[in-house]
C-alpha positions as CSV (number, residue, x, y, z in Angstrom):
1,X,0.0,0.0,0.0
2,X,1.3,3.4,-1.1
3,X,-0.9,5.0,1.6
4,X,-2.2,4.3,5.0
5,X,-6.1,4.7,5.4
6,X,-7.7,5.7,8.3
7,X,-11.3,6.1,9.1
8,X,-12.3,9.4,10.5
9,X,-13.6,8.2,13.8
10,X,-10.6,6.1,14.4
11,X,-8.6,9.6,15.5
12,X,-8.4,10.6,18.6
13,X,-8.6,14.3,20.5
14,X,-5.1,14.4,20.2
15,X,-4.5,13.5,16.5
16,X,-3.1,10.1,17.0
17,X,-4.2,6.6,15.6
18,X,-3.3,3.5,17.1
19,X,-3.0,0.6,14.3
20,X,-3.4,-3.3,14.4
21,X,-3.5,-5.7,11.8
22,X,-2.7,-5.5,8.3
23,X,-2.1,-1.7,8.2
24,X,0.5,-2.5,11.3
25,X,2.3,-6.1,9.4
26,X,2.6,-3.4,6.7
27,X,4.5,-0.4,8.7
28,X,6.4,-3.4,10.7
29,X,7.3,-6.2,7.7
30,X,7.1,-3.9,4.8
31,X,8.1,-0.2,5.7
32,X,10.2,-1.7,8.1
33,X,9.7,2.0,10.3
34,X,11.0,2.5,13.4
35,X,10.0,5.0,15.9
36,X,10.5,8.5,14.9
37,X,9.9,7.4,10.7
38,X,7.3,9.5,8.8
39,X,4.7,7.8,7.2
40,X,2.0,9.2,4.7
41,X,-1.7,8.5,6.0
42,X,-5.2,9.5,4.6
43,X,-8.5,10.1,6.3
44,X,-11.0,7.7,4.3
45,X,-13.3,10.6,2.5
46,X,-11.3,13.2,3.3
47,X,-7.3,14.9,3.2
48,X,-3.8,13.1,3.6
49,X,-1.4,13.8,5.7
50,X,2.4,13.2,6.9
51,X,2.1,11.5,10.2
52,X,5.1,10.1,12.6
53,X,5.4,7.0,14.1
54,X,5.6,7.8,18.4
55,X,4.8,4.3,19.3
56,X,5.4,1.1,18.5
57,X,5.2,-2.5,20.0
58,X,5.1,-6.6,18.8
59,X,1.2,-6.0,17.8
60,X,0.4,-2.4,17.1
61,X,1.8,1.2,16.6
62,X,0.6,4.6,17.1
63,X,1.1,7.1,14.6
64,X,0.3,10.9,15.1
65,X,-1.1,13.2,12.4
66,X,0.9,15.7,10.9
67,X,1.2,18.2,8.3
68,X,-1.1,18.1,5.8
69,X,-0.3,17.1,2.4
70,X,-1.5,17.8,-1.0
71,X,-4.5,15.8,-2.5
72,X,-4.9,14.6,-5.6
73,X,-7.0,16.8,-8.8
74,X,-10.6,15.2,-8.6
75,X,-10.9,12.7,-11.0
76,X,-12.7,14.4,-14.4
77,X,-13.9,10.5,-15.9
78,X,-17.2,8.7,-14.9
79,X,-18.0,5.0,-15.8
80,X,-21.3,3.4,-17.3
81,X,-20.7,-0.6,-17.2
82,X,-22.7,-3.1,-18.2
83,X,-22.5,-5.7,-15.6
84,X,-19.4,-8.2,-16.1
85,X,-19.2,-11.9,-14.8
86,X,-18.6,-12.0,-10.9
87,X,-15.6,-12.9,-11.0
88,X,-14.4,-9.8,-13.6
89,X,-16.2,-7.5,-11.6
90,X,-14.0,-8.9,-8.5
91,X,-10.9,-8.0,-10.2
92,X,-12.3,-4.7,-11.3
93,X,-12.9,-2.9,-8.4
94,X,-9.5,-2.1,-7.0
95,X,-8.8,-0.7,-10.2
96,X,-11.6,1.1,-10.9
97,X,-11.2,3.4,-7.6
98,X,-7.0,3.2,-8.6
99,X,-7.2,4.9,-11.8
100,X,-9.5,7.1,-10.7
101,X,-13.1,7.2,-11.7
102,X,-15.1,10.2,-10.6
103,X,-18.6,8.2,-10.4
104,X,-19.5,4.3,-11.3
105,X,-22.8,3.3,-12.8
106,X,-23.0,-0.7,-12.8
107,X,-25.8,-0.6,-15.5
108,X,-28.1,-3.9,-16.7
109,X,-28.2,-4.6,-21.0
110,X,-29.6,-7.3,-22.6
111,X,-26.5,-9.5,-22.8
112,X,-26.0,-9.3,-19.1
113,X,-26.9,-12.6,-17.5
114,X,-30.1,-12.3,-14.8
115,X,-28.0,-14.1,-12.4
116,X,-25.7,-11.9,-12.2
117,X,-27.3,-9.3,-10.3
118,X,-27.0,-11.9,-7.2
119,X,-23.7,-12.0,-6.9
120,X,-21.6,-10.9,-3.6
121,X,-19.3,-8.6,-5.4
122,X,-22.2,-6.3,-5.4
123,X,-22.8,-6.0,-1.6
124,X,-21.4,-3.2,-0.1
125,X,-19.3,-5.1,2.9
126,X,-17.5,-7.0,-0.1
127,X,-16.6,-4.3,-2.9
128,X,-15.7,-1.4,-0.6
129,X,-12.9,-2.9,1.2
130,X,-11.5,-3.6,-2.8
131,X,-12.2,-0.2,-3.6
132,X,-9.9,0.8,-0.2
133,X,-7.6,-1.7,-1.6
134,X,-7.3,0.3,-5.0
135,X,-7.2,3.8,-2.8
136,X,-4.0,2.1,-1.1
137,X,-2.7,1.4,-4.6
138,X,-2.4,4.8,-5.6
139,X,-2.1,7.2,-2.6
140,X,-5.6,8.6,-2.8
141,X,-8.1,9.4,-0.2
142,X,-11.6,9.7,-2.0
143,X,-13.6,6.8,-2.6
144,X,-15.8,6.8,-5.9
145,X,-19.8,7.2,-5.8
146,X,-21.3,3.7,-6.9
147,X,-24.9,2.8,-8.3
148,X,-26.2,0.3,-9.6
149,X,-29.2,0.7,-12.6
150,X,-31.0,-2.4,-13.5
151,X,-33.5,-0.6,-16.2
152,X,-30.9,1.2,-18.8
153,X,-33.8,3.2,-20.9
154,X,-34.7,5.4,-18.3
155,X,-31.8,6.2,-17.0
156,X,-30.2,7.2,-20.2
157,X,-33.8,8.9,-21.0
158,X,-34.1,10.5,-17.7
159,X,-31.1,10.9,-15.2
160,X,-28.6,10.9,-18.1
161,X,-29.3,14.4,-19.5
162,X,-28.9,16.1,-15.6
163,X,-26.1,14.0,-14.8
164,X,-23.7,14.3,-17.2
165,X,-25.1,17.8,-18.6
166,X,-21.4,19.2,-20.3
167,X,-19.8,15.9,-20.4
168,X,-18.1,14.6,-23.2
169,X,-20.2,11.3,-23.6
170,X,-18.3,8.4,-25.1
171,X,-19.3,4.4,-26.1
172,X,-16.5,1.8,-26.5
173,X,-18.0,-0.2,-29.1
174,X,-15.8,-2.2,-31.8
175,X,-17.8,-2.5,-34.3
176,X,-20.2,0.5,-36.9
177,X,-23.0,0.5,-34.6
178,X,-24.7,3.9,-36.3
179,X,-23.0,5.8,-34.0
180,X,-21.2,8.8,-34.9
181,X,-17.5,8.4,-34.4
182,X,-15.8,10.8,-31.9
183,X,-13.1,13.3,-33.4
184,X,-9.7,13.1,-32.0
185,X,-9.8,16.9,-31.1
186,X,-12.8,16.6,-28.9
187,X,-10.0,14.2,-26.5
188,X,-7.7,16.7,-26.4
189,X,-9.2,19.3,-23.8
190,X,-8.0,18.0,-20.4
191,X,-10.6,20.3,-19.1
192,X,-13.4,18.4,-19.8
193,X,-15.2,15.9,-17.6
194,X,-16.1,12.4,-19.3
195,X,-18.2,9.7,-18.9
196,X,-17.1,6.4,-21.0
197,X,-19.9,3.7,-21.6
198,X,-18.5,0.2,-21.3
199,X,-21.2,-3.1,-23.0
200,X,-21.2,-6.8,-22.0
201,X,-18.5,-8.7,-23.5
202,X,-21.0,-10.0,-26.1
203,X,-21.1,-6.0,-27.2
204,X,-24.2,-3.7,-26.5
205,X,-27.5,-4.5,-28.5
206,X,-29.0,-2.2,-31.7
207,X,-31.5,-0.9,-29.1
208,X,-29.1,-0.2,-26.3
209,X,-26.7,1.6,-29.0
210,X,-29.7,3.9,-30.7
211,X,-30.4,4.9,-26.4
212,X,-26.7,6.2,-25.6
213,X,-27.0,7.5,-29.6
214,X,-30.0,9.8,-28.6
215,X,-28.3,10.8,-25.4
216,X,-25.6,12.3,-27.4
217,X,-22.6,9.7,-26.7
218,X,-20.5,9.2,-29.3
219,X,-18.2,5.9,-30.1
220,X,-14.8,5.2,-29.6
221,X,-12.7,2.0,-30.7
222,X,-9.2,0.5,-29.1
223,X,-8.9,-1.2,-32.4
224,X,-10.8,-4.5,-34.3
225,X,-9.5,-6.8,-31.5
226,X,-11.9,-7.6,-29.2
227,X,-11.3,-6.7,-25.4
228,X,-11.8,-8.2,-22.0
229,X,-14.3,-5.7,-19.9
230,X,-11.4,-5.1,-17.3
231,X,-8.8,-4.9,-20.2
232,X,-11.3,-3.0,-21.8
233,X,-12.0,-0.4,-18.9
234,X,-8.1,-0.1,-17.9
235,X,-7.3,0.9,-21.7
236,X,-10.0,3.5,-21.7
237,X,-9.2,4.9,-18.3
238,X,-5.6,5.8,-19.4
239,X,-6.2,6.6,-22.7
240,X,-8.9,9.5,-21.9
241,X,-7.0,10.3,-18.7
């Protein structure tokens, strides 16, 4: 882990933490920091800061909260995806809050299988801990909004329009789905906040495609071969980041 994470209520009056567990095996076997040795800490939801290590036995440490340091630019690039197998959405969500999506909309589409929707990796107690684990990863503090949308029509139809009103709206889709092809000048503005629309691995349906077409999302290609959703996703992110 790049950063330690602390929840808020876990700090005392006197700006100190005391840490067991896998946050202390990582200062002890992995830092290897001794009394005295700064660390760099973040409050879950909040700022990051340089904190010193005052205390420290066999089981547990105490680290006390320092200066402040800078946080990271908020993240300009939302995700729509279309629900992946379990175990790809497993893999996904560490690296979905470590490359630094803004907002994530799990979103239903024909190609989706029914049972996916019952799957642990969409209860709360399982995927947050992975999205803390991809927050570790790359120093951040600021975990990313999650929904989940089981009817896609009306929420391209009706949320869409409010929620990403000035976004550059983009749909990874490989093949000539009717939809009008984005320009390479309309990446170049770093300015602008995005939202990238990510199908099933069988590929979004004619429907699905003519709804993020009359939303006013545009398509994007990695190429003609075809992609893994978490190869998929990763590409995307650092491409239009």
């Amino acid at each position: 882990m790049n950063i330690i994470l602390l929840n808020p209520e876990e700090i005392s009056v006197s700006k100190t933490v005391r840490l067991e567990g896998r946050r202390f095996e990582h200062i002890q076997n992995v830092l290897k920091s001794e009394v005295g040795d700064l660390l760099r800490v973040g409050i879950v939801g909040d700022k990051r800061y340089q904190a010193k290590l005052i205390e420290k036995s066999d089981t547990f440490c105490v680290v006390e909260l320092g200066v402040e340091l800078p946080g990271f630019k908020e993240p300009k690039l939302d995700l729509i995806l279309a629900l992946p197998r379990p175990k790809c959405m497993k893999r996904l969500w560490a690296q979905l809050s470590a490359v630094g999506f803004k907002r994530i909309f799990i979103v239903n589409a024909e190609k989706v299988e029914k049972v996916y929707w019952g799957s642990t990796t969409l209860a709360e107690e399982i995927y947050k801990p992975l999205l803390l684990e991809g927050l570790e990863q790359c120093g951040d503090t600021i975990l990313p909004e999650v929904r989940f949308i089981k009817r896609l029509k009306p929420f391209l139809e009706d949320e869409a329009p409010n929620l990403f009103n000035n976004q550059l709206k983009i749909i990874a889709h490989p093949y000539d789905g009717g939809i009008e092809a984005i320009h390479q000048e309309e990446l170049t503005d770093d300015s602008v906040r995005r939202v990238v629309a990510v199908g099933p691995e069988g590929g979004w349906n004619d429907f699905e495609l003519g709804l993020f077409a009359n939303s006013g999302f545009k398509s994007l290609s990695l190429g003609e071969r075809i992609l893994r959703t978490d190869t998929a996703v990763i590409s995307l992110a650092a491409l239009l980041q």
